[in-house]
TIMARBA-954779 format. One record per residue: residue in one letter; x, y, z of N, C-alpha, C, O, CB in turn. Coordinates in steps of 0.2 Angstrom, whole numbers, plus 2048, in hexadecimal, padded with zeros to 3 digits. Glycine has a CB too. Example, Ala and Ser with C-alpha at 12.3 -4.5 7.8 and 13.67 -1.06 7.14 Angstrom:
TIMARBA-954779
A8427E482783E7EA8278427F08278477EF82A8397EA82D S8407F58238447FB8248408008278438068288467FD81D 
END
This chain:
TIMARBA-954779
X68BC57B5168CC51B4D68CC4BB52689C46B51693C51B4A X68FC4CB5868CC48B5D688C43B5F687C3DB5F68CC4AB5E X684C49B6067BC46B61679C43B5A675C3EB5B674C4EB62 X67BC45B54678C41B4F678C39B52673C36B5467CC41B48 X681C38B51684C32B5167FC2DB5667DC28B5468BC32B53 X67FC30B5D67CC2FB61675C2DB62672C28B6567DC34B63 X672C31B5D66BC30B5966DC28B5566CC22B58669C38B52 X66EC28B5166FC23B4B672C1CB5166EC17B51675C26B44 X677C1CB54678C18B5C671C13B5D66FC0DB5B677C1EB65 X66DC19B5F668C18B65665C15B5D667C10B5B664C20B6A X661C18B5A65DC13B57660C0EB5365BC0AB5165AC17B53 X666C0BB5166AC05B52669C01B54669BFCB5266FC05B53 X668C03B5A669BFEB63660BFCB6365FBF6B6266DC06B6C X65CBFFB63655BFFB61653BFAB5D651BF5B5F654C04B5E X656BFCB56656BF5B51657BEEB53654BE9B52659BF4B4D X65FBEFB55661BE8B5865DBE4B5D65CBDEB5C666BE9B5B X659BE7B62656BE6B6A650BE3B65650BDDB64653BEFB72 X64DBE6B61645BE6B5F647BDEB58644BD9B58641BF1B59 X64DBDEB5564CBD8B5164FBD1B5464FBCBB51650BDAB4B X652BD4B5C655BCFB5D64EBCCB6264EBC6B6365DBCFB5F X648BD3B65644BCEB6863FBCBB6363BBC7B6563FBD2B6E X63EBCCB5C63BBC8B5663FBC1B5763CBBCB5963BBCCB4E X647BC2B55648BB9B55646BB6B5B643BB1B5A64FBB7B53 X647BB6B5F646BB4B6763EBB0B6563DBAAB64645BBCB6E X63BBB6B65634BB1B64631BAFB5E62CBACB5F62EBB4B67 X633BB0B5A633BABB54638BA4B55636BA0B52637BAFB4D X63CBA2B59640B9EB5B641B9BB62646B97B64644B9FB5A X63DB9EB6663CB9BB6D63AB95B7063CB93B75638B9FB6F X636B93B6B632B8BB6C62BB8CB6E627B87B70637B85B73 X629B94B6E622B95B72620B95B6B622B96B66620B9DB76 X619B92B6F615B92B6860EB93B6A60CB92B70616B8BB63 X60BB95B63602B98B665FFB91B63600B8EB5D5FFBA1B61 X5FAB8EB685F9B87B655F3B8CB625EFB88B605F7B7FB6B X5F1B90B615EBB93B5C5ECB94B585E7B94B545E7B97B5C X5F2B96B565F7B97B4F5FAB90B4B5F9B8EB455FEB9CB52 X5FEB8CB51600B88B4D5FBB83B4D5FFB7FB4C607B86B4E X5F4B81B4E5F4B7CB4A5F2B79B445EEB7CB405F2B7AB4C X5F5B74B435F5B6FB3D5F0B6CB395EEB67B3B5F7B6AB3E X5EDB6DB345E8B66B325EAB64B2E5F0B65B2C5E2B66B30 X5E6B5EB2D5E6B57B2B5E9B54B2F5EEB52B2C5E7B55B26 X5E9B53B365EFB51B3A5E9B48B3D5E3B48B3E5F2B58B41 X5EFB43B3D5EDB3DB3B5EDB3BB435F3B3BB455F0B3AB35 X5E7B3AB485E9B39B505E8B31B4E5E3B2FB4C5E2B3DB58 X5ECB2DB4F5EDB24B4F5EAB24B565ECB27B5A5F7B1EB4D X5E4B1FB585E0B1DB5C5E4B16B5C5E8B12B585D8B1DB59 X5E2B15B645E5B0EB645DFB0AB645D9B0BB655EAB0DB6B X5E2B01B645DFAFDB625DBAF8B695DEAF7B6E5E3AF9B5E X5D7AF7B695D4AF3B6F5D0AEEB6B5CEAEEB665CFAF8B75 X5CFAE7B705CDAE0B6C5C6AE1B6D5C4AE3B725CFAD8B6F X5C2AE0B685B9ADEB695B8AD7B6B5B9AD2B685B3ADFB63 X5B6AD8B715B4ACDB735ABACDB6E5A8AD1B6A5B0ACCB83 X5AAAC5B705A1AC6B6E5A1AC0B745A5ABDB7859DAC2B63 X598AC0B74595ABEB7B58FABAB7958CABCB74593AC3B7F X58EAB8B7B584AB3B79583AB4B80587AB2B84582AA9B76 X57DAB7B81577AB6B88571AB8B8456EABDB85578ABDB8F X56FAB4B8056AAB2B7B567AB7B74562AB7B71565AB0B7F X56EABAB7456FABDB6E577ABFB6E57AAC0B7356AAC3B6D X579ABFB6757FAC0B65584AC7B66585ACAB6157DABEB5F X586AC9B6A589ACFB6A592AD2B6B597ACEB69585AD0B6F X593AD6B6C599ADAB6C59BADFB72598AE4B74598ADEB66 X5A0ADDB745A2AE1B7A5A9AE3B7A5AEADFB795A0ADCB80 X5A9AEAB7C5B1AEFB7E5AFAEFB825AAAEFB855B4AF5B7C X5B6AF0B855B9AF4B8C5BFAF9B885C3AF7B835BDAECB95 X5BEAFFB8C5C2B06B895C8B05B905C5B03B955BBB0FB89 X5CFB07B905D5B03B945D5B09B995D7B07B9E5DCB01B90 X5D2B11B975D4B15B9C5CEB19B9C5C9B16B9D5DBB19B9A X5CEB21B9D5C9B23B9F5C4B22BA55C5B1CBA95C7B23B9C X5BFB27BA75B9B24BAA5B4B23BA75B1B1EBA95B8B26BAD X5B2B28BA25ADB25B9E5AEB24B965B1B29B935A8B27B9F X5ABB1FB925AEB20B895A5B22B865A0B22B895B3B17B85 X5A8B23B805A2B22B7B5A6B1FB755ABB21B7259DB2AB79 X5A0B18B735A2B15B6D59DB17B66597B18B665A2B0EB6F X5A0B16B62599B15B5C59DB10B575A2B0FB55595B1FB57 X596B0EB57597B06B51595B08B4B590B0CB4B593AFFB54 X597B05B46596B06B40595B01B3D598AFDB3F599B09B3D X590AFFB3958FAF8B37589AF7B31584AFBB3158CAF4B3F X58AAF3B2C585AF2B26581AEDB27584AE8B29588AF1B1F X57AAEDB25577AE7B24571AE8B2156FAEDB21577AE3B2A X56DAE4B20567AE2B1A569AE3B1356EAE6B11560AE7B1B X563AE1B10566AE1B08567AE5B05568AE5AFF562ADDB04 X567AEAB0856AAF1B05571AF3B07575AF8B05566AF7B07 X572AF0B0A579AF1B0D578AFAB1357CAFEB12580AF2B04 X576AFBB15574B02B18578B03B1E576AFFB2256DB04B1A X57FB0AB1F582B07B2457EB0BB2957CB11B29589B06B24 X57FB06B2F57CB09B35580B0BB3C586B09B3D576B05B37 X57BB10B3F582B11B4457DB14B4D578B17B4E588B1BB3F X581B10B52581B11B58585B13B5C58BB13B5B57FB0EB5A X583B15B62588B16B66587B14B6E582B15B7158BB1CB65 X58DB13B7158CB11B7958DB16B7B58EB1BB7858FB0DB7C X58FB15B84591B18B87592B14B8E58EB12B9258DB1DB86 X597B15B8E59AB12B9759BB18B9B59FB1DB9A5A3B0EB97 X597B18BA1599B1EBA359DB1CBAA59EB21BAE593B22BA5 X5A0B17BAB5A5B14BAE5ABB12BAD5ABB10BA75A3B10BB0 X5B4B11BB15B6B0FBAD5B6B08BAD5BBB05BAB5BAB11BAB X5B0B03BB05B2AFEBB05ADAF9BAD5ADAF3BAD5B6AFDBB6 X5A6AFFBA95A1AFCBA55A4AFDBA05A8B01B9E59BAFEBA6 X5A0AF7B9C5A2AF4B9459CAF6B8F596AF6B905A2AEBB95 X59EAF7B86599AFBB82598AF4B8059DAF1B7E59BB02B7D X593AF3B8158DAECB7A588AEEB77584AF2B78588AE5B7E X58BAE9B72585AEEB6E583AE4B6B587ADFB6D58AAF8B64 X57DAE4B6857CADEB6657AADDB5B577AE0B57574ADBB6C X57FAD6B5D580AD5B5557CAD4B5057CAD8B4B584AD0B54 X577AD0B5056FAD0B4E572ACDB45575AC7B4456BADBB4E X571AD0B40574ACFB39579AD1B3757CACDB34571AD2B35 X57DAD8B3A580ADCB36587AD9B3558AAD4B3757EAE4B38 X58AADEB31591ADBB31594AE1B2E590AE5B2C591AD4B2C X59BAE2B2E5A0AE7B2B5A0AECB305A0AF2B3059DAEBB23 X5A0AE8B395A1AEEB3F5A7AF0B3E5ACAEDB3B5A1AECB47 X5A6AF7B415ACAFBB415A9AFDB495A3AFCB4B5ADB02B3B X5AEB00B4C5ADB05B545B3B08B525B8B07B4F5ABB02B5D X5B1B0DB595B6B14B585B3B17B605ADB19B615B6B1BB4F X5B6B17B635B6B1AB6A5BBB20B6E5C0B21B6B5B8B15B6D X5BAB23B725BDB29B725BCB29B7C5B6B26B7C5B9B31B6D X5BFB2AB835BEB2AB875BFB32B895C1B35B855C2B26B89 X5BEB33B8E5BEB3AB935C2B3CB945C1B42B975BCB3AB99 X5C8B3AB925D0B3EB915D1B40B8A5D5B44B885D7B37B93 X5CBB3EB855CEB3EB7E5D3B38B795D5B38B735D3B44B7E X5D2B34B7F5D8B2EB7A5D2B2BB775CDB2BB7A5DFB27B7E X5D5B27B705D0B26B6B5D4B1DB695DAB1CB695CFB2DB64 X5CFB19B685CEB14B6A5C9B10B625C3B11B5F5CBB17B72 X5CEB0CB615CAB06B5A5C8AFEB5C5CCAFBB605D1B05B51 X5C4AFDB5A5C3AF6B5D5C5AF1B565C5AF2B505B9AF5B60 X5C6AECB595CAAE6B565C4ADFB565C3ADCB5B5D3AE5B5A X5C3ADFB525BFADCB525C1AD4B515C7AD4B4E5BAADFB4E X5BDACEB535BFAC8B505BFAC6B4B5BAAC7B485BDAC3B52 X5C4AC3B495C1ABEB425BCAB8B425BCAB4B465C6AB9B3E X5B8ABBB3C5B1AB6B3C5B2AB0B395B5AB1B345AAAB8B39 X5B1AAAB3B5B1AA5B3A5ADAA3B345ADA9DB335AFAA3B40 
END
């Protein structure tokens, strides 16, 4: 009768070790970033100012605050269809600037992203 008890012990003790290493890592703070991620997750880009320039045409100019190099793309409507159109730069410095030139269009948007990943909206002026 012993050994039963002994038996039923041991596999007691078993259970406990085996449910108490489940809560441990259900509650540890470890986490599998392949498992836990999220979507629809909303990354807020920060804001940087768009200047404009004349050297005999009208244009638009960023500077991206960090990285070494960025890429911008501009978004923008114009002709009588309204058709929106889209470019993009590229600074491969960090201390070159994306221009792009204004010509007709109107309704810019940009959106930039640098070599680290930080992402980046341009603020454009009010037109006069």
């Amino acid at each position: 009768m012993e050994t039963q008890q002994s038996k039923i012990g041991l596999v007691v003790i078993i259970i406990l070790i085996a449910g108490g290493i489940y809560w441990y890592s259900q509650n540890s703070g470890v986490h599998n970033p392949t498992l836990d991620v999220k979507t629809d997750t909303k990354v807020s880009a920060t804001t940087v100012q768009v200047g404009t320039f004349y050297d005999g045409k009208d244009g638009y100019t960023l500077s991206i605050p960090s990285g070494n190099s960025s890429i911008c793309t501009w978004n923008y409507t114009g002709g009588s269809a309204a058709i929106p159109y889209i470019e993009t730069t590229q600074a491969r410095s960090a201390t070159e600037k994306h221009t792009i030139y204004k010509y007709d269009y109107y309704d810019w948007k940009v959106s930039c992203v640098d070599d680290f990943g930080n992402q980046y909206v341009g603020v454009f002026p009010k037109s006069e």
